[in-house]
C-alpha positions as CSV (number, residue, x, y, z in Angstrom):
1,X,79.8,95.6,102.2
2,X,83.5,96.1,102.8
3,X,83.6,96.9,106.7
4,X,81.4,94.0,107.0
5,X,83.7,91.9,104.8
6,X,86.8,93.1,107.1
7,X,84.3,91.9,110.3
8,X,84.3,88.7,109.0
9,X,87.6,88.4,108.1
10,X,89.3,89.9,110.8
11,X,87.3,88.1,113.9
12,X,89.9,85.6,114.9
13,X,92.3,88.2,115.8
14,X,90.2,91.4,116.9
15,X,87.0,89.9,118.0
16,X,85.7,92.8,119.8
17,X,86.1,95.1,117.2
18,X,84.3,92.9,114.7
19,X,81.3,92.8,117.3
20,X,81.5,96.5,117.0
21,X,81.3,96.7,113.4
22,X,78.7,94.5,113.6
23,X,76.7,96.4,115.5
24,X,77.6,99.6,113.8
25,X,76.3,97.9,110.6
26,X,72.8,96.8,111.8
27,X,73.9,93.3,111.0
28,X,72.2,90.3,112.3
29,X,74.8,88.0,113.8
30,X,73.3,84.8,111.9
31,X,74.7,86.4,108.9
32,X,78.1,86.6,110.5
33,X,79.8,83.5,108.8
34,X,82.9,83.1,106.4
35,X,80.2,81.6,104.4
36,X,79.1,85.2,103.9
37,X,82.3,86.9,103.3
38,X,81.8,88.3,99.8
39,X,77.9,88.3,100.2
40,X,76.0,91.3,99.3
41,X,74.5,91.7,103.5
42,X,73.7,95.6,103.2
43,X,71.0,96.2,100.8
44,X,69.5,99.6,99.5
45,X,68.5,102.0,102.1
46,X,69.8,99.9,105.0
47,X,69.7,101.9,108.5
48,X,73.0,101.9,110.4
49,X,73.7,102.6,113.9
50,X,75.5,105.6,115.0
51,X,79.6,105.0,114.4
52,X,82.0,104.3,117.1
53,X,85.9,104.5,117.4
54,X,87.0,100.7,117.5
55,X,90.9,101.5,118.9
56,X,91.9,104.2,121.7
57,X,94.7,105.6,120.1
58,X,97.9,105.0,122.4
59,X,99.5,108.6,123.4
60,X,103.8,108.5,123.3
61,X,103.5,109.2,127.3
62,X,101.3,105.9,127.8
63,X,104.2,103.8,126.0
64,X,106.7,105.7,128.2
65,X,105.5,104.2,131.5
């Protein structure tokens, strides 16, 4: 309920990664509103698809160049 809360919440400034939690979820996107911020989305025995790493993590010799 939380990472889909943070979705929400966080869309206007990292919208790809709030796709990606959505589709991690199993979420349909009609329920992706601020409307539904603190809505209970995930009931009992929901499915979710497999997890995926939502940043690259930035090595010291990337931020050299």
């Amino acid at each position: 309920q939380l990472v889909h809360s943070f979705a929400i919440l966080f869309n206007p400034v990292t919208p790809f990664a709030s796709e990606k939690m959505l589709q991690m979820l199993n979420v349909d996107k009609s329920l992706f509103s601020w409307a539904n911020v603190s809505s209970l989305i995930l009931k009992k025995n929901h499915k979710l698809n497999q997890p995926e790493i939502l940043f690259k993590k930035i090595e010291d010799s990337e931020i050299e160049n």
